[in-house]
C-alpha positions as CSV (number, residue, x, y, z in Angstrom):
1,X,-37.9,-16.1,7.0
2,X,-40.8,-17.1,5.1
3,X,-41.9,-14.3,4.1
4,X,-38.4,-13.5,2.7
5,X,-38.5,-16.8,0.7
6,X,-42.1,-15.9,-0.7
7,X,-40.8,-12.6,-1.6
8,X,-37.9,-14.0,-3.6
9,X,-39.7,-16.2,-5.4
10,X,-42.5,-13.9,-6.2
11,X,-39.7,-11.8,-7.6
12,X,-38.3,-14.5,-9.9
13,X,-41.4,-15.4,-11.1
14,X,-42.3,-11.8,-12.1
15,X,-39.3,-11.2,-13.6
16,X,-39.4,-14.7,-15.7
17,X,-43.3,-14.0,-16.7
18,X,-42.0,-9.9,-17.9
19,X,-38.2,-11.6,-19.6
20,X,-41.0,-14.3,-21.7
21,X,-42.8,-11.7,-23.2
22,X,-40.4,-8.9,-23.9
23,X,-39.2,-11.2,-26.2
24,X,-41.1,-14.1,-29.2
25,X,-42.0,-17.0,-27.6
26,X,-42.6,-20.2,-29.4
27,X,-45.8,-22.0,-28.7
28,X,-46.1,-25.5,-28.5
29,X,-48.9,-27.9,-29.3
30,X,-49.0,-27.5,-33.0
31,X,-47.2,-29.7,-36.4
32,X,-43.8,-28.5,-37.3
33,X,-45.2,-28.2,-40.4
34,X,-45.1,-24.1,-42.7
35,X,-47.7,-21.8,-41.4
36,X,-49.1,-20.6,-44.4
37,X,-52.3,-18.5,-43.0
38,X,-53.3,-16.9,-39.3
39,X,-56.6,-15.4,-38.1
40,X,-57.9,-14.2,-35.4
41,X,-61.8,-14.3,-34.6
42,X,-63.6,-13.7,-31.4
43,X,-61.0,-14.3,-29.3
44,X,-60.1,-17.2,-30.9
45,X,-56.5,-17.3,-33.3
46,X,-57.1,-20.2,-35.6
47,X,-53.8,-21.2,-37.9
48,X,-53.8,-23.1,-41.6
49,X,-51.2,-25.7,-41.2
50,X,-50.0,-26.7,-44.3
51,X,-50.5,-30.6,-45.1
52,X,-52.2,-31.0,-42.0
53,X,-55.2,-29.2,-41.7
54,X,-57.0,-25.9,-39.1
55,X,-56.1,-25.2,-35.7
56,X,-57.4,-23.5,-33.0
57,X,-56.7,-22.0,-29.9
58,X,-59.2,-20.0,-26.9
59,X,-56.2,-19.6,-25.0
60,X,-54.0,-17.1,-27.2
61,X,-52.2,-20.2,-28.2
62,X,-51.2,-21.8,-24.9
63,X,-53.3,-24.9,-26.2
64,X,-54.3,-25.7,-29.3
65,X,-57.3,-28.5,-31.3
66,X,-57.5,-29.5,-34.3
67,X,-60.7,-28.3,-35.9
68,X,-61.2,-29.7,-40.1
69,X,-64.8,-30.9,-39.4
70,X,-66.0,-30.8,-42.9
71,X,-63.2,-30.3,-44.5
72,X,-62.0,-33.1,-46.8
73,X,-58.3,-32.3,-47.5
74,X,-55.2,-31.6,-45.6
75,X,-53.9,-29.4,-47.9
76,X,-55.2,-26.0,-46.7
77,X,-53.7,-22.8,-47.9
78,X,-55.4,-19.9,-46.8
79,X,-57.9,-18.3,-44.2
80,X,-60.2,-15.5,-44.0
81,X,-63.4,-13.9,-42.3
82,X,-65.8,-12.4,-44.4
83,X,-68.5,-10.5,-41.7
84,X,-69.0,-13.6,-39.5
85,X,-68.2,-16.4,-42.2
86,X,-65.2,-18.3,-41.7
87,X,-63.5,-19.5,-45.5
88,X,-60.5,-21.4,-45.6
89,X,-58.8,-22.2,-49.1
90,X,-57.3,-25.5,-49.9
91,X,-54.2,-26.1,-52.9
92,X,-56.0,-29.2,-54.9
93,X,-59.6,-30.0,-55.9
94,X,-61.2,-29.0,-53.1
95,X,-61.6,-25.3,-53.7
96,X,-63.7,-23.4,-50.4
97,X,-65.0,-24.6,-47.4
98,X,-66.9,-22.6,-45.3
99,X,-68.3,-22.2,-41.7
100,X,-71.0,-20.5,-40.1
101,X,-70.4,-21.4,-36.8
102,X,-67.0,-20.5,-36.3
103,X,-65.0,-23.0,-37.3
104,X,-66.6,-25.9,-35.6
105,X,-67.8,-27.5,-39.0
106,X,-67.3,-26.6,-42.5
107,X,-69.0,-27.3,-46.0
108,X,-67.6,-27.3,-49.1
109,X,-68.5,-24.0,-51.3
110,X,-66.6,-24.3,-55.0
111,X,-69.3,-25.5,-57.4
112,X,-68.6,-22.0,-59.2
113,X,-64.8,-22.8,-59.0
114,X,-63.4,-23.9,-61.9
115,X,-59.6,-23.3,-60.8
116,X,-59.7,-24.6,-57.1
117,X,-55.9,-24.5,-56.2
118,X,-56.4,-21.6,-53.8
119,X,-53.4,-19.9,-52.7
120,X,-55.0,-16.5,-50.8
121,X,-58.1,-14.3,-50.0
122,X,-58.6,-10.6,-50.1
123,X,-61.7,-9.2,-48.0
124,X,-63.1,-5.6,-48.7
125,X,-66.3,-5.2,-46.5
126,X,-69.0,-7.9,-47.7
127,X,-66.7,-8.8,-51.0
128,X,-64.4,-11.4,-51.2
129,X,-61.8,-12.3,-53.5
130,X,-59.2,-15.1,-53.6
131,X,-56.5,-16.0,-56.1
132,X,-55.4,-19.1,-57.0
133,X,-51.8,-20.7,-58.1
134,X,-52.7,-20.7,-61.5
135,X,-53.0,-16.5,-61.4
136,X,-56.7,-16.6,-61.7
137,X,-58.5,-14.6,-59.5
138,X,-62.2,-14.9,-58.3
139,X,-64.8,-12.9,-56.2
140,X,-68.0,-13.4,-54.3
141,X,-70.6,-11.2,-53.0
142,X,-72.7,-13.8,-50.8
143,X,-70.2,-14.9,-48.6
144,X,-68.5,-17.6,-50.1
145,X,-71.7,-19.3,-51.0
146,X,-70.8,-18.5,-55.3
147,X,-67.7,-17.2,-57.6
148,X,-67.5,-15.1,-60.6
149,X,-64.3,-14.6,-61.8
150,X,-62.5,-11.4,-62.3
151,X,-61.3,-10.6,-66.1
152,X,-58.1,-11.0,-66.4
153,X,-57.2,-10.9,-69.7
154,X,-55.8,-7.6,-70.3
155,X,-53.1,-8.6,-67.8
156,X,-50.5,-10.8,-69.7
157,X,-48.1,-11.8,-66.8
158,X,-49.1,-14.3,-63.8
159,X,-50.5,-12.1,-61.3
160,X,-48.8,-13.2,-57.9
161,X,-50.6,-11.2,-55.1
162,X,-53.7,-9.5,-54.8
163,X,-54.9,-6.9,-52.4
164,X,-58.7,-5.2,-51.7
165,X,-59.5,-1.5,-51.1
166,X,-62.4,1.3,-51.6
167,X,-64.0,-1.0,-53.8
168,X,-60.4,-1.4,-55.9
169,X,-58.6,-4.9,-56.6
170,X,-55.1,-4.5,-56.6
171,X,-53.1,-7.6,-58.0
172,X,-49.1,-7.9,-58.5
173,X,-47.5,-10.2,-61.2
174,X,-44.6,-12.2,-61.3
175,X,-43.2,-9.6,-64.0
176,X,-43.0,-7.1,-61.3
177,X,-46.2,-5.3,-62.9
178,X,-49.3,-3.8,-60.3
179,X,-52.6,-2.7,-61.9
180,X,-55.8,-2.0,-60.0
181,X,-59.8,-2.1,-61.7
182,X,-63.2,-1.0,-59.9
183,X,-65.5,-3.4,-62.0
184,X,-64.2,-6.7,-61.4
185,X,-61.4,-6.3,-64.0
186,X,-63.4,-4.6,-67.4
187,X,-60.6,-2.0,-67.4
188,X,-57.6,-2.3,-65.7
189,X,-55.1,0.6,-64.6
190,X,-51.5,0.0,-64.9
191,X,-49.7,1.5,-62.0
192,X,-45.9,-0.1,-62.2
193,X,-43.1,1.5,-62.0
194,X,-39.3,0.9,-63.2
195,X,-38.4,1.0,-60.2
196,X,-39.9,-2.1,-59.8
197,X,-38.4,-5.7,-61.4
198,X,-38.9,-8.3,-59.1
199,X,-41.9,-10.6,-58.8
200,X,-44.6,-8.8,-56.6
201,X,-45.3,-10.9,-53.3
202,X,-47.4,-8.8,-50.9
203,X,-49.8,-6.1,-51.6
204,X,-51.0,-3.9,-48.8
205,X,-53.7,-0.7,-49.4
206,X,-53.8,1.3,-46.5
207,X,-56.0,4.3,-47.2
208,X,-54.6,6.6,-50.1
209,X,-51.2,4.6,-49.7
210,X,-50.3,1.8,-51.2
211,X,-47.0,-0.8,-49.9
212,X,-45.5,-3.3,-52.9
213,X,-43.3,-6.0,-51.3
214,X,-40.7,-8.0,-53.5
215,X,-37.7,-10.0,-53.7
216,X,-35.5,-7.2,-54.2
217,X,-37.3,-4.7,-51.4
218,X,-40.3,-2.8,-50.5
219,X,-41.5,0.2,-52.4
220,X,-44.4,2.9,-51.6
221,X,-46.9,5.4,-53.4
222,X,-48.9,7.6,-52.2
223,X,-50.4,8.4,-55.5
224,X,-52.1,5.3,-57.0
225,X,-48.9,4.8,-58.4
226,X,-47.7,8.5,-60.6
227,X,-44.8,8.3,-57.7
228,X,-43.1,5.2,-56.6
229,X,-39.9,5.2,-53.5
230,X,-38.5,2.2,-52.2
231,X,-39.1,2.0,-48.1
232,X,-36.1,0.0,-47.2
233,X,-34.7,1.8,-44.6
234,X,-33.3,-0.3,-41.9
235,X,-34.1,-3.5,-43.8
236,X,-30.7,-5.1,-44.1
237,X,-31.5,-7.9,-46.6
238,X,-35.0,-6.9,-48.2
239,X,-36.4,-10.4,-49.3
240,X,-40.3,-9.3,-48.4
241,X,-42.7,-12.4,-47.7
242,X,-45.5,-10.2,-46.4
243,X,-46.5,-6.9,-45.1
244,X,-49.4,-5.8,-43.1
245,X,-51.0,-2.9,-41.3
246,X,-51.0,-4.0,-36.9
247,X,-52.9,-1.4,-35.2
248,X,-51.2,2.1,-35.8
249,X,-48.3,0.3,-37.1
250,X,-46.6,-1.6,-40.4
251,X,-44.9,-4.7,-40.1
252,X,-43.3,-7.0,-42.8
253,X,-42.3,-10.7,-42.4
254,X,-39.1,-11.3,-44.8
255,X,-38.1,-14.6,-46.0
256,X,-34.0,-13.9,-44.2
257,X,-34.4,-11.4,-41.6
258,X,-37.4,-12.1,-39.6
259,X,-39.4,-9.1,-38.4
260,X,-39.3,-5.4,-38.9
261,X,-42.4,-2.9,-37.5
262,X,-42.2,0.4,-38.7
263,X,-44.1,3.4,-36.9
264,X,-43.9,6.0,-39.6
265,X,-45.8,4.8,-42.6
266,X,-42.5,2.2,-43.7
267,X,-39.8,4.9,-43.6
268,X,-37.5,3.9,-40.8
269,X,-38.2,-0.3,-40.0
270,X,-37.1,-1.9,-36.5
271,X,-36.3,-5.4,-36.1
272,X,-38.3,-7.4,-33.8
273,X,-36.7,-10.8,-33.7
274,X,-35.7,-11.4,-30.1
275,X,-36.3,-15.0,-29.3
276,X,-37.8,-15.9,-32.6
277,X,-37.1,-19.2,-33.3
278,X,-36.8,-18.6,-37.3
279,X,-36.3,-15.7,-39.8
280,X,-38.4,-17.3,-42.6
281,X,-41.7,-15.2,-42.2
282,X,-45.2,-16.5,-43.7
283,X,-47.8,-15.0,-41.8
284,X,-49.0,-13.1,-39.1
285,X,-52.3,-12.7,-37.1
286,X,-53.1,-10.3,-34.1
287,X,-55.3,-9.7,-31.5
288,X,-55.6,-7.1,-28.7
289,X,-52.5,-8.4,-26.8
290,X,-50.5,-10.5,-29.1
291,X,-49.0,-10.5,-32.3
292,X,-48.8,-14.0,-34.0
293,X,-46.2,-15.4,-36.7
294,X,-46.0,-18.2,-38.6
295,X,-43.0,-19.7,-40.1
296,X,-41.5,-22.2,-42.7
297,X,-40.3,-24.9,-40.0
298,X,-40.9,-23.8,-36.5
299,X,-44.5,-23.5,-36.0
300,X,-46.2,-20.6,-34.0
301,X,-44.5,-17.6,-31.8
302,X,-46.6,-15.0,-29.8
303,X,-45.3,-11.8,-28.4
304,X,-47.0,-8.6,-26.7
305,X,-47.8,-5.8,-28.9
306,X,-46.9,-3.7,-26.7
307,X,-43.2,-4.5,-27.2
308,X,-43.8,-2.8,-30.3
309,X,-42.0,0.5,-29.4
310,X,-38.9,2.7,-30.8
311,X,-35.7,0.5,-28.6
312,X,-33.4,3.4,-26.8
313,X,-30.2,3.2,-29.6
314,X,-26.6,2.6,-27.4
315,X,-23.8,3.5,-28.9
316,X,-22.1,0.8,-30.8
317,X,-19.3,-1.1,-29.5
318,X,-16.0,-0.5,-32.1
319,X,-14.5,-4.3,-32.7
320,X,-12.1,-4.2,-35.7
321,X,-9.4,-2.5,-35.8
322,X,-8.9,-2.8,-32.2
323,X,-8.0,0.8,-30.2
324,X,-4.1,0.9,-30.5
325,X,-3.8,-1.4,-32.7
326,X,-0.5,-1.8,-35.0
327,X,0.8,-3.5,-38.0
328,X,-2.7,-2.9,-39.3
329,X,-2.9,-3.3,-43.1
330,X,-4.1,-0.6,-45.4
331,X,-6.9,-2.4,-47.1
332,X,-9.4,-3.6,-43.9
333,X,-12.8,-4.3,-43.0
334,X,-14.0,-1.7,-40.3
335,X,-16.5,-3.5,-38.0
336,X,-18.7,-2.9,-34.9
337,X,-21.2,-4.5,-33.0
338,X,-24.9,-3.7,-33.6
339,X,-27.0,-1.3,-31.7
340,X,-30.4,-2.9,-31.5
341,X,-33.1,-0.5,-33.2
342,X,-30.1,1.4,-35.2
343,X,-31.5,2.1,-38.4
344,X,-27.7,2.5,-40.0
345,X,-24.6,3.6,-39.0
346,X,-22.5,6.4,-39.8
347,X,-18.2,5.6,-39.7
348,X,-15.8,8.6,-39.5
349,X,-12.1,8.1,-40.2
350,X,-10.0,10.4,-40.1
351,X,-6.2,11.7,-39.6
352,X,-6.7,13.6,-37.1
353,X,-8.5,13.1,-33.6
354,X,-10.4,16.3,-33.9
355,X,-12.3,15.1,-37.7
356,X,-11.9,18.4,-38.6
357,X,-13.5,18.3,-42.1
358,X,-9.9,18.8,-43.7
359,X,-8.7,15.7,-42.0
360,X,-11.3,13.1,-42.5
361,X,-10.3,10.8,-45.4
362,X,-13.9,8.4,-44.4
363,X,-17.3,9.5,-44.3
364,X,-19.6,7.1,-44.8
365,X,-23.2,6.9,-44.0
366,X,-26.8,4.4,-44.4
367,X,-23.9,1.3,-43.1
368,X,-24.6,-1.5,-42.1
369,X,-22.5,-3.1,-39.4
370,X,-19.1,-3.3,-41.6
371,X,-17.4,-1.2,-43.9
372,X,-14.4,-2.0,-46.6
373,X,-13.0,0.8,-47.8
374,X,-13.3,1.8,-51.7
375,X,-9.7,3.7,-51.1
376,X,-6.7,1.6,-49.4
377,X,-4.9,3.7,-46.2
378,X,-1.5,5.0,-46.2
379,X,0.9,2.9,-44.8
380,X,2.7,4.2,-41.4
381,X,-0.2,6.3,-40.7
382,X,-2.2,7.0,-37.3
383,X,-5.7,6.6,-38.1
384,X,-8.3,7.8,-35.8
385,X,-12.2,6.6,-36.1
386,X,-16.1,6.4,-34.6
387,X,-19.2,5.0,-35.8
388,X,-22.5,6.8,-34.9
389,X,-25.8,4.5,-34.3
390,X,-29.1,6.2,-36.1
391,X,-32.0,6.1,-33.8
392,X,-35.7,6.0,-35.1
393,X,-35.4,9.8,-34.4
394,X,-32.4,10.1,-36.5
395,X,-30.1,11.5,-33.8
396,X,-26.6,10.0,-34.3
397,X,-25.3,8.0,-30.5
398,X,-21.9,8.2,-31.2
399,X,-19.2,5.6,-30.5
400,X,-15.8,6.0,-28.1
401,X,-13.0,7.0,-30.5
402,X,-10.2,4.0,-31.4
403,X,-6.9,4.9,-32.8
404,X,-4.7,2.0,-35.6
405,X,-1.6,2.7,-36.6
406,X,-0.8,1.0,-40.7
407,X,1.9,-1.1,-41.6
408,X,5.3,0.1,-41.8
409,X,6.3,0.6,-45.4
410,X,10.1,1.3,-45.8
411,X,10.0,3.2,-49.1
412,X,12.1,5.5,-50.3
413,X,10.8,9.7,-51.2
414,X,9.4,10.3,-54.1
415,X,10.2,13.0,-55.6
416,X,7.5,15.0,-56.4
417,X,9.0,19.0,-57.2
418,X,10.8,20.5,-59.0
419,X,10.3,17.8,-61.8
420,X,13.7,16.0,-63.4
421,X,15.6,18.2,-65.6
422,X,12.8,21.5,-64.6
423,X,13.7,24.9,-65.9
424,X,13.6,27.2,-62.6
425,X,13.0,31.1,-63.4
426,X,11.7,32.5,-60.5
427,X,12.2,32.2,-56.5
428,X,11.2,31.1,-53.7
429,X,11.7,27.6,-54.9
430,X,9.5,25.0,-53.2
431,X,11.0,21.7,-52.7
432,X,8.0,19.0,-52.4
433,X,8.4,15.3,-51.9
434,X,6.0,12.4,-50.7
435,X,4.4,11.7,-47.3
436,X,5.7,8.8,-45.8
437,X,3.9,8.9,-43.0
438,X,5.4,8.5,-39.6
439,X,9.1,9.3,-40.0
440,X,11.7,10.6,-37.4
441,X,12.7,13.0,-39.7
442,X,13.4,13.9,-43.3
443,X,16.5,14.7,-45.1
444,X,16.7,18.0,-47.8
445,X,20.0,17.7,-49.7
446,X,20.6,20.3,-52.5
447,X,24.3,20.4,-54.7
448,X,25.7,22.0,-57.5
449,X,27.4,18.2,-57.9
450,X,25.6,15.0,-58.7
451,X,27.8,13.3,-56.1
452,X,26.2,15.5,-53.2
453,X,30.0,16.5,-52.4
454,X,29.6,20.2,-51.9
455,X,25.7,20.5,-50.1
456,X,24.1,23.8,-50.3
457,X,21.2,23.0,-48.8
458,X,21.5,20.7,-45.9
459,X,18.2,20.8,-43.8
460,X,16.4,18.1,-41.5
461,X,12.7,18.6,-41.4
462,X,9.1,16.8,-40.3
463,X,7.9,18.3,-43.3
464,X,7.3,17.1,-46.5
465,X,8.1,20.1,-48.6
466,X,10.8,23.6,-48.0
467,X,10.8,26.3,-49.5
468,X,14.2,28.2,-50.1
469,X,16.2,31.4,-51.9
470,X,19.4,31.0,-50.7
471,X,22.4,29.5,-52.5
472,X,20.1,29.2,-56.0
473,X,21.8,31.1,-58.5
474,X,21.1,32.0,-62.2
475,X,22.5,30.2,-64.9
476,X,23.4,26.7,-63.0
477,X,22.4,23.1,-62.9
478,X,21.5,21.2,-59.2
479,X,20.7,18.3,-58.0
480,X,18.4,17.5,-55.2
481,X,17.4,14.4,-53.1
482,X,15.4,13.3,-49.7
483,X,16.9,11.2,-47.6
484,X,14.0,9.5,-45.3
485,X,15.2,8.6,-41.6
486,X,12.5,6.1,-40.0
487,X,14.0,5.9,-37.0
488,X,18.0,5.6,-36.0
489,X,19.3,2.9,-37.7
490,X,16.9,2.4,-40.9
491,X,16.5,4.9,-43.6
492,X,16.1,5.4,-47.3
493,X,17.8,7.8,-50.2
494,X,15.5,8.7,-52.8
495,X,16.4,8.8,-56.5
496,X,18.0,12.2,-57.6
497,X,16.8,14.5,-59.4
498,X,18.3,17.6,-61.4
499,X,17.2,21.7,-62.1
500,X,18.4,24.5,-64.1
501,X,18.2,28.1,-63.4
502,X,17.9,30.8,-66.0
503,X,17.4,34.2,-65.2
504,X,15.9,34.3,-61.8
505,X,13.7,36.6,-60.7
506,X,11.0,36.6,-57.2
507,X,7.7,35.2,-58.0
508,X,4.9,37.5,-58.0
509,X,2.4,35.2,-56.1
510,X,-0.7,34.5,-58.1
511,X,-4.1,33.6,-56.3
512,X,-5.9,30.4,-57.9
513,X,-9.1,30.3,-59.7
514,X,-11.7,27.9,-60.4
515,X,-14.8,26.9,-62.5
516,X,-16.9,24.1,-62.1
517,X,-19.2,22.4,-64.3
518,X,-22.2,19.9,-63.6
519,X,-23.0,17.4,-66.0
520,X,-26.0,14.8,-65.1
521,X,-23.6,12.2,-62.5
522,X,-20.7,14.7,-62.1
523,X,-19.1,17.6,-61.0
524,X,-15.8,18.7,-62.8
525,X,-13.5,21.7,-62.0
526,X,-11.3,23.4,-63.7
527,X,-8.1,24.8,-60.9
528,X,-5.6,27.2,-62.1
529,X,-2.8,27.5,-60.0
530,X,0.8,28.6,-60.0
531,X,2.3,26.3,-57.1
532,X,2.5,22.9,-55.8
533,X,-0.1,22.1,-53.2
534,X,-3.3,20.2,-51.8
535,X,-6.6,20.5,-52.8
536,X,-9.8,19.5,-50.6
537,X,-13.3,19.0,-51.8
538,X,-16.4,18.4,-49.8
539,X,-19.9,18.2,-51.0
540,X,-23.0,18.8,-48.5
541,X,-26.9,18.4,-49.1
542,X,-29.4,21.0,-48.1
543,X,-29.5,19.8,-44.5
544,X,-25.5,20.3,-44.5
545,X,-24.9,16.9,-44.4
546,X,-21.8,16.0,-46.2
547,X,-22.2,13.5,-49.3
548,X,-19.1,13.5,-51.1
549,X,-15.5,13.7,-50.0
550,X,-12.0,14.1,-51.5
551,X,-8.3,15.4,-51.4
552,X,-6.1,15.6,-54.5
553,X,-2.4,16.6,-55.2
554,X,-2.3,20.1,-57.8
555,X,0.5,20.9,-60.0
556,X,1.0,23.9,-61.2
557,X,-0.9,25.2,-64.0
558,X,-4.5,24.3,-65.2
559,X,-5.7,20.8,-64.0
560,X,-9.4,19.3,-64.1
561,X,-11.1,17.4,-61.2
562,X,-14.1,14.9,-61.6
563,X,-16.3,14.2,-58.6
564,X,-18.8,11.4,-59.4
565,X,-22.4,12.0,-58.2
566,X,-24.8,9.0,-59.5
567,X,-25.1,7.9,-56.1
568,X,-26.7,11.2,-55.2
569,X,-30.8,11.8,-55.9
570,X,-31.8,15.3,-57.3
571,X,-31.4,18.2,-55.3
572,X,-29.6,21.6,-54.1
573,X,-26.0,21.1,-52.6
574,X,-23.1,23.0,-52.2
575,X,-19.2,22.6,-52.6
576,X,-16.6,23.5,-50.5
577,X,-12.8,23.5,-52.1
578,X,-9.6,24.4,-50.2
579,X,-6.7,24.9,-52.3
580,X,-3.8,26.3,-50.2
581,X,-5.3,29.1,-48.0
582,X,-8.0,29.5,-50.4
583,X,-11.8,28.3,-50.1
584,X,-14.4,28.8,-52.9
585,X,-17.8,27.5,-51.9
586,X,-20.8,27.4,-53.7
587,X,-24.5,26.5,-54.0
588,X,-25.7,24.0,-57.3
589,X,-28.7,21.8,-58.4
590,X,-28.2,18.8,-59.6
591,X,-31.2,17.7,-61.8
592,X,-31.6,13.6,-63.1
């Protein structure tokens, strides 16, 4: 029995210790004061609390002192290690203080500093720079000991950031400007890009790339700056505090969505917020088992690097519209539960359960977790639809498929063919009318009366059009109308319309032709056809992705379509359009 009772507590205890750090966990023992700075240093993470001084812990952070022996301010800013010299920047007269015996004392070192409002360091080997909140930036080559300041002057805007590499100073502005100089700022390089508008707030230069983090997002070169991309890619709200290189992995703090890692240089990002006790992101620090952040208001959390690993993706979970659903309007907000590690999502809606490609009115990828639709439904339709979840791998974990069913809307027919007061010279005639939806049936009437007295065409069909030679003879005026039958005891007539025939004669059936035409942000094409019908146009990208989706009503004759294609980047595609039985596809390049 007592082993039994050992064995179960053993068990809960293991499983408590592994649930603590699969997840952040907050650490206790310090101010709940920002966390503007965090080092680690011989097995020792020390943390710049702002307003109240340096802490350190031996203990990965289980217990913390307070070490500001020296130091003659509370208002510290910043921390680094240059070889085995401890710095630590302060925001008001005070300047530098440093320590040789790690951390245990400090001495002030800003004689040479004539700007002493320190805001951040940058260490490249034996060189050390730090900038300042008034944009000025200096350097030191003796370890903190003297400052020289870097020349600034080419550079008109407030530089915001700086960054160290190779021997190159990178600095950001609050323009949104990034130049780089090799001599201490004689000659600068301008690398910016337009891409790029927002104040700069984190530099990172890893190797031969280079990681820009702003207000509006993160971008990336891997060319000292001839290229620029954004790398936002699974970075819902991209408000970038910080960004720095952990091991064989990048991870940014944000100031709104906490923690992302990314494991392919920043083109896919993973949250990493379980347990975290608060999104707004100021700093980090790592060692060989932990990775540390620092926050606005909730102090310190530690969590196991090794939790820093692509999640499995589960399919999401479909919330709104609910499977079976009814009465659902036509204008609504598709939502599902996120998959944790999705990178987006990918909705499908379509009319058919199958999403065969000429039944899919919704194709929408790079989602979020909700989706409003740019084009309202049909009413009295049955809608089918799935969301895929985008692992790290991008393979798509698709959802179960739900099934809505739109409002009732008791409309009459519209009349769509032959036109009011059409001149008929040929046969078959097709008789074509609106889609209602679900209908129990629908009612053809055809009469040489406008009173419907005498029918000659009588017909009850599912169908929204019917095509006919009997009883139409030359020289005569008709009348047609639709009679819609929703169910027993509710239906609507639709206004009436009238023909004449002249000489009639069978159609010789013409097959439709197309041009297209590709202008810098669309696609236009020019149909000619000689009946009443559908057309279908889908767009794909070189992988056979599809990009661009539509379905339009042709009238006979020579009508232009527009497809608009700003969203899309450069590249080759190809279109695929379905008029009738008839598909044309073909290859283009669009160039921007």
């Amino acid at each position: 029995m007592k082993f039994k009772l050992f064995f179960v507590v053993l068990f809960f205890c293991l499983f408590s210790f592994a649930w603590s750090f699969s997840q952040w966990e907050p650490l206790s023992g310090l101010p709940s004061a920002p966390i503007k700075d965090i080092l680690t240093f011989n097995n020792r993470v020390f943390v710049v609390v702002e307003g109240v001084g340096i802490f350190v812990s031996s203990d990965y952070g289980d217990n913390w002192v307070q070490q500001n022996k020296g130091i003659t301010t509370e208002r510290v800013s910043s921390i680094a290690l240059v070889d085995t010299i401890l710095l630590v920047g302060t925001t008001d007269t005070n300047g530098v203080f440093r320590s040789t015996d790690k951390g245990f004392n400090w001495i002030q070192s800003s004689d040479s500093l004539w700007d002493r409002k320190v805001v951040m360091f940058s260490v490249d080997q034996n060189i050390v720079y730090l900038l300042t909140d008034n944009g000025t930036v200096f350097y030191s080559t003796d370890f903190g000991k003297t400052w020289w300041k870097v020349n600034t002057e080419e550079i008109e805007s407030i530089i915001t950031t700086i960054a160290v590499g190779k021997g190159k100073l990178l600095v950001g502005t609050v323009a949104g400007k990034i130049f780089f100089t090799e001599n201490y700022g004689s000659t600068w390089n301008n690398i910016s890009s337009q891409l790029i508008s927002s104040p700069i707030t984190s530099l990172l230069w890893d190797g031969d790339n280079i990681f820009c983090g702003t207000g509006m997002g993160l971008f990336f070169t891997s060319n000292m700056g001839k290229d620029w991309f954004p790398r936002n890619n699974g970075i819902k709200i991209p408000r970038i505090s910080l960004i720095k290189k952990v091991n064989n992995a990048f991870v940014v703090g944000t100031r709104t969505m906490g923690i992302l890692f990314s494991l392919d240089e920043g083109k896919t990002w993973i949250e990493f917020n379980e347990g975290i006790p608060e999104m707004n992101i100021l700093s980090f620090g790592y060692d060989k088992y932990y990775l540390y952040a620092g926050t606005e208001y909730s102090s310190v959390s530690r969590r196991s690097l090794n939790q820093m690993k692509v999640p499995d993706v589960l399919p999401p979970v479909l919330t709104y519209p609910p499977n079976g659903a009814v009465e659902i309007d036509t204008s609504i907000t598709f939502s599902w539960e996120e998959s944790k590690g999705s990178i987006s999502y990918h909705l499908i809606v379509a009319t058919d359960n199958s999403f065969a490609s000429d039944k899919i009115i919704i194709d929408k990828s790079g989602l979020q977790n909700t989706y409003f639709p740019a084009t309202n439904l049909r009413p009295n339709r049955i809608y089918y639809w799935k969301v895929s979840a985008l692992d790290y791998q991008y393979q798509e974990k698709w959802s179960e498929v739900f099934s809505f069913q739109t409002k009732l809307d008791t409309i009459p027919p519209t009349l769509l063919f032959p036109f009011n007061d059409f001149f008929v010279e040929t046969l078959p005639l097709r008789f074509i009318w609106s889609d209602l939806g679900i209908v129990k049936h629908y009612n053809l009437q055809v009469s040489s009366t406008n009173d419907f007295q005498e029918l000659l065409i009588d017909v009850n069909t599912k169908d929204t059009s019917y095509s006919t030679s009997e009883g139409i003879q030359s020289g005569n005026k008709y009348y047609w109308r639709v009679i819609v039958y929703y169910n027993d005891t509710l239906s609507f007539i639709s206004e009436t319309f009238s023909f004449r025939t002249g000489v009639l004669d069978v159609e010789e059936k013409i097959e439709p032709t197309i041009d297209f035409y590709l202008t810098f942000n669309q696609i236009q094409f020019l149909i000619e056809s000689n009946e009443y019908t559908e057309v279908s146009i889908e767009i794909r990208n070189l992988f056979g992705q599809r990009v661009s989706y539509g379905w339009f009503d042709a009238v006979p004759g020579k009508f232009l379509i527009s497809m608009n294609l700003e969203e899309h980047p450069s590249g080759f595609y190809y279109f695929s359009l379905r008029i009738g039985s008839k598909l044309f596809t073909k290859p283009f390049l669009l160039v921007k």
